[in-house]
N, C-alpha and C positions, 0 to 999 in steps of 0.2 A: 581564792579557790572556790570554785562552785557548789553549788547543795546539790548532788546525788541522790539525794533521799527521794524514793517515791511512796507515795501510796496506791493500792493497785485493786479495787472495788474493797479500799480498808483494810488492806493486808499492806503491811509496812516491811520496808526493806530498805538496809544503809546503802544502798546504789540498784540500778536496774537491771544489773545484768544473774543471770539466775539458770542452772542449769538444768535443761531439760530433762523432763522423764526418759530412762533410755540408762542402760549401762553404765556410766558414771556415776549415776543415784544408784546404785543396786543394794550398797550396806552405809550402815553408819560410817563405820572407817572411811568411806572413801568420802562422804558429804561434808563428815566433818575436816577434813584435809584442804576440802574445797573452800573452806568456810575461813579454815587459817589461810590460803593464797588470797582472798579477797572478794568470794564469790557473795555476793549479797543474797539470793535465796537457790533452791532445788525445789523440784517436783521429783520427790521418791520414784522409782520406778515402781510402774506398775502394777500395784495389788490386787489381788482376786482369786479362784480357787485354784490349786497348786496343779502346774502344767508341768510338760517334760520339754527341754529343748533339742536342739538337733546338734549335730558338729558334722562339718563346718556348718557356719552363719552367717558370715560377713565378707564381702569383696567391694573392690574399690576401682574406680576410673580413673586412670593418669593421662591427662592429656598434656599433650605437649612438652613436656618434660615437667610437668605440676603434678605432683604426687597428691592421691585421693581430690581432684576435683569435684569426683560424686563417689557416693557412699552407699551402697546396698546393704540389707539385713533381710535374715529371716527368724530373727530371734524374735521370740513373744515375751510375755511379761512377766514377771520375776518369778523364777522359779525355786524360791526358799521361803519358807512359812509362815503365815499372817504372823502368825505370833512371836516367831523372830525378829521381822521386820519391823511390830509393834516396840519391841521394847525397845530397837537402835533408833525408834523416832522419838519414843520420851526421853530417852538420854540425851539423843544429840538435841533437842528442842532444851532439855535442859542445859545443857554445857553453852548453849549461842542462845542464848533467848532473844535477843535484837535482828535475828538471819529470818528470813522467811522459812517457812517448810511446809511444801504442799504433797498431800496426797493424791497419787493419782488412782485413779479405780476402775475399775472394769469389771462387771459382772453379767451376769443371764438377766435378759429384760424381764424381770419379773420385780415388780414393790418391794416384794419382801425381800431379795434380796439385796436390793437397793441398802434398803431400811436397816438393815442387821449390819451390813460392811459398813455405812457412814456413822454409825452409833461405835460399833469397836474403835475404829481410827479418829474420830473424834474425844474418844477418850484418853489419846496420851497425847493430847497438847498440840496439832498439827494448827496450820493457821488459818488454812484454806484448804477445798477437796479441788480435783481437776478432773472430770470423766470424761474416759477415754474412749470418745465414739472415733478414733480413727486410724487405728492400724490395721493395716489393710492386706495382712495373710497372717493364716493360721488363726488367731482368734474371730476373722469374720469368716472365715469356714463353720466355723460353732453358732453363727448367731449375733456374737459381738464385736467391738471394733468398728471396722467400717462397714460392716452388713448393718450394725445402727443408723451409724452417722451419714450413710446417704439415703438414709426414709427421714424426710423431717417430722411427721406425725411420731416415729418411736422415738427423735432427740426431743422432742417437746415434751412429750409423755414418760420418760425416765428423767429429764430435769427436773419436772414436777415431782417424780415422786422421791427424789433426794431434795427437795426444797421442802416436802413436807415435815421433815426429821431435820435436817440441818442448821446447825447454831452455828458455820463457820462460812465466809463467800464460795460461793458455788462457781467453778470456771468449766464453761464448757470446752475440749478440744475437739475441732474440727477437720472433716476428712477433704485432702482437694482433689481425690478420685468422683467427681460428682463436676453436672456441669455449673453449677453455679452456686460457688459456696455462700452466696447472702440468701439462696431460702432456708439451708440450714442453718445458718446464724439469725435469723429472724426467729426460727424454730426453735432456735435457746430462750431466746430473750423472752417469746411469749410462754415458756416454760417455767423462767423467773431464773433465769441465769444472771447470776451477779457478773458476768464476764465473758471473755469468751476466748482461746486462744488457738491461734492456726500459725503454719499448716502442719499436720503430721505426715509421714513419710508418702511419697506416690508411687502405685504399683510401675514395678521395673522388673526387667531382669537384665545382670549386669555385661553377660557377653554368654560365648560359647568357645570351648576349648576347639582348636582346630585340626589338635592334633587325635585327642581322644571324640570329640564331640561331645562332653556332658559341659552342661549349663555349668553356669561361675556365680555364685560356688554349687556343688553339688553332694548328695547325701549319700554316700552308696551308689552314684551313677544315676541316681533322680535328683531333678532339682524343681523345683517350684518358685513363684514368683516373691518378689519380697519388697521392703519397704525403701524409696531413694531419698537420699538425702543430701547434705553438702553442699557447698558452694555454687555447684550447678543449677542447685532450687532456686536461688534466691530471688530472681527473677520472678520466678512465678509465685512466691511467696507476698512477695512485697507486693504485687498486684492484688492479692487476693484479699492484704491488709487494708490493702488503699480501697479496693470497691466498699469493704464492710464498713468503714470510718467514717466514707460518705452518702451514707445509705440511711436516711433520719431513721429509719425504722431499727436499725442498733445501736440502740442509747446507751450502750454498755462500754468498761475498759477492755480493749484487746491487747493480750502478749504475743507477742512478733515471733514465730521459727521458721529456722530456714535458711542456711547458707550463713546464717550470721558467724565471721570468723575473725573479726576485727571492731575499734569501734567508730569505724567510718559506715560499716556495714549495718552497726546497732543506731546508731544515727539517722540513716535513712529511713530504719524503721519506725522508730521515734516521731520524724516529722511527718511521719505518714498514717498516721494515727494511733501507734503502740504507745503504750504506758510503758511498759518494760518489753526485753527480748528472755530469747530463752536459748540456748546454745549445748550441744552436744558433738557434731563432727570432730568442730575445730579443738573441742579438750579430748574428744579421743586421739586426735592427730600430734597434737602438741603439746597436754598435759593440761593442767591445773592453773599452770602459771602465766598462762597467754591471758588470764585476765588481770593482769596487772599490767601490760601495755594496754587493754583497754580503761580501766579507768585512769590511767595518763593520760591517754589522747584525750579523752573524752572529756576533762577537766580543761586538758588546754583548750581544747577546741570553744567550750562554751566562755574560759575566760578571756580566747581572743576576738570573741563575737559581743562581749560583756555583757552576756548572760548568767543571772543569779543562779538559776535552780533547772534542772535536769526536767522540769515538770511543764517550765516556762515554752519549752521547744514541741509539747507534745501536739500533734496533728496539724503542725504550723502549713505543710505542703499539701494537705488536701483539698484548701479552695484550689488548688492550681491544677490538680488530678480530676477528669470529666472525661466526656464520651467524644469519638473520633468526630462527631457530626456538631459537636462548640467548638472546635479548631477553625483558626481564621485562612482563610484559602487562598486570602490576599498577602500574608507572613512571605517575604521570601529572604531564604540566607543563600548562600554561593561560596564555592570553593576559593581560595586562595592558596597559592601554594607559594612559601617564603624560600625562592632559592639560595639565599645565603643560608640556608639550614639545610636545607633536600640535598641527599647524597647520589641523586639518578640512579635508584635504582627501579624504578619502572615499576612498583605494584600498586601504584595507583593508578597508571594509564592501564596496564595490563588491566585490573580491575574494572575501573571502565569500560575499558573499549568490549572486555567481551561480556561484563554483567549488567551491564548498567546503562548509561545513557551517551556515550560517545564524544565527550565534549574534552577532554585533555589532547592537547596536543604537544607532538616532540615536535621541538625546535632547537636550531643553532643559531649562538648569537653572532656577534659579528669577527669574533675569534676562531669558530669554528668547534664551538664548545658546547656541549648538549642543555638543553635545559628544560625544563616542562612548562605550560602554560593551559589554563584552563579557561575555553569560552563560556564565558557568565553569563552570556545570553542562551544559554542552551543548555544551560547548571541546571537541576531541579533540587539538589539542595540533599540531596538523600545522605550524604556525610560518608560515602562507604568508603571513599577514596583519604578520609582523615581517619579512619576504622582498621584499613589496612598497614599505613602507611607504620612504619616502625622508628621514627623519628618525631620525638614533641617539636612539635614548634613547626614541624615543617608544612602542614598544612592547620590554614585553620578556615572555619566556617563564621562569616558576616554576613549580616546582618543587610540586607539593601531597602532605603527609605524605597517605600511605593506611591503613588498616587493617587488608586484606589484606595476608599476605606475598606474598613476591618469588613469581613463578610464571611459567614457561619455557612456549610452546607443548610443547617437547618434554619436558618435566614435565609438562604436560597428558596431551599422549595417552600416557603413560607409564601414569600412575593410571588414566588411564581402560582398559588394558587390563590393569590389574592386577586393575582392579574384577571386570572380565567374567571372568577367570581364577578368580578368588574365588569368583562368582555359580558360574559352573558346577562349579566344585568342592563345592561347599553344593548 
């Protein structure tokens, strides 16, 4: 069995999966429940000066017959009192002393207030703080939130002044309402961020009633926008992990959110430069106990790969993650389609034929019996006809030896101005 155990800027935890700031952290009771199903650490929800919430808060996207694909909120941050919250952290820190427990924080960009919150919640034992530059309604209406987290001068400038008071690792979370979350991950770092963790939710809203007309959900007939989350992130999540991993200028550990609902999902992020993930949809959809198929798989997977430690795999995939212009232009793969699997039903030519590039054709063989076939001379490879197709096996994309060597756009216009250099030099 593999070692699970990570360390995550010094903060130790018996496996990496750890549940995000957010509703399921809201009281002891519920962390310490998470902690008997298997959850190796939590980030508290939330703390800072006591707010009101709304009702409703929350709506969800079903697609396809996949119940909560994405997940809206408009809930803010914990709305029960520092000092209740204090005391179900020293208990539960006392009752698990081996589980992680972060604080997450949120207050008015102001030092002192910095200074005053990190000292109280420092004092009942927490392992690490987490500030929350990135919810991105309601608390960035006041100032905080993501009204921080996309000025990089105020995340630099409020991690500095919790690093001047702080005896525990500092994690920054980051907002991905901003166009490019590595200046403000740069922005932690030179702030003296022991860490840094993305994404937090992105501005959304989740539909419109068609019968009534008010937004989903809504308050009294108003609705406002709120925070998305779920399975639908991930995507953009896991990019946003992978730019900052390969970016020398964030020398720090990153924790992974975002769509993480499995641990094939926490895996990806893993080798994409997380230390650990962090998970909230999938325990509010499924409970507590979805983390016990994950640290299954995630044991087998590492002992079928005979992999020691959980630590061994971490940013393994980010030499392979780079920009669209190191892609080799001479790479070609081509459709194939395995008719002893294809059931004809056409949504790969349909596909084609009207999106794409026009190379499948219907044919009959010599029974008079339908069957598909794809010119691979006039394939470009774009996979959408294996994307569609609702049958494994029945299409796959290979690989074709070329002739020409490997050759980079920015290898192209590299020579090509070497050329023009030369020409006018002659």
């Amino acid at each position: 069995m593999a070692d699970l155990r990570i360390s995550f800027a010094g903060i130790k935890s018996p496996n990496p999966f750890w549940l995000a700031s957010a509703p399921p952290t809201n009281s002891g009771y519920q962390v310490q429940r998470a902690f008997e199903a298997g959850w190796g650490g939590a980030v508290w929800k939330t703390l800072g000066e006591p707010i009101i919430n709304t009702t409703s808060r929350f709506a969800a996207l079903s697609f396809n017959g996949q119940r909560v694909a994405g997940f809206n909120n408009i809930e803010l941050i914990t709305d029960r009192p520092l000092e209740v919250n204090l005391k179900e952290i020293y208990e539960t820190k006392k009752r698990f002393p081996n589980h992680a427990i972060i604080a997450s924080l949120m207050v008015e960009p102001k030092q002192e207030k910095w200074h005053e919150i990190v000292k109280r919640v420092e004092d009942v034992g927490v392992d690490g703080l987490e500030l929350n530059f990135g919810c991105p309604h309601g608390m960035a209406e006041r100032g905080m939130g993501a009204a921080s987290g996309q000025v990089p001068e105020l995340v630099e400038k409020q991690t500095y002044w919790v690093k001047e008071v702080a005896k525990t690792p500092v994690i920054v979370k980051l907002t991905p309402n901003i166009t490019d979350i590595t200046i403000t991950a740069e922005a932690a770092v030179q702030g003296g961020a022991d860490a840094i963790s993305m994404i937090n939710t992105i501005n959304s809203l989740m539909g419109v009633d068609l019968d009534t007309w008010n937004t989903i959900p809504h308050v009294a007939g108003k609705g406002a926008h709120g925070g998305y989350c779920g399975p639908a992130v991930k995507p953009i999540a896991l990019n946003m992990v992978g730019e900052c991993a390969r970016n020398p200028l964030i020398d720090v550990p990153i924790s992974g959110i975002g769509g993480i609902s499995n641990w094939q999902d926490a895996v990806e992020f893993i080798l994409m430069g997380a230390t650990g993930v962090q998970v909230c949809t999938a325990a509010m959809h499924h409970g507590f106990s979805i983390v016990e198929d994950m640290l299954d798989g995630l044991n087998n997977y590492l002992d079928s790969k005979g992999i020691a430690s959980i630590m061994d795999i971490v940013g393994k995939a980010v030499p392979k993650y780079s920009d669209w212009g190191d892609l080799d232009l001479n790479y070609k793969v081509v459709a194939r389609i395995n008719n002893d699997v294809c059931i004809n039903c056409n949504k790969c030519h349909i596909s084609c034929e009207d999106t794409s590039h026009q190379c499948i054709d219907m044919l009959k063989n010599e029974n008079g019996e339908p069957y598909l076939k794809v010119r691979e001379e006039d394939c470009v490879g774009c996979n959408l006809c294996a994307i569609v197709c609702p049958v494994e096996g029945a299409i796959n994309m290979v690989e074709l030896k070329q002739p020409l060597p490997k050759m980079t756009w920015n290898e192209r216009q590299s020579n090509i101005a070497r050329f023009k250099i030369d020409k006018v030099a002659k």
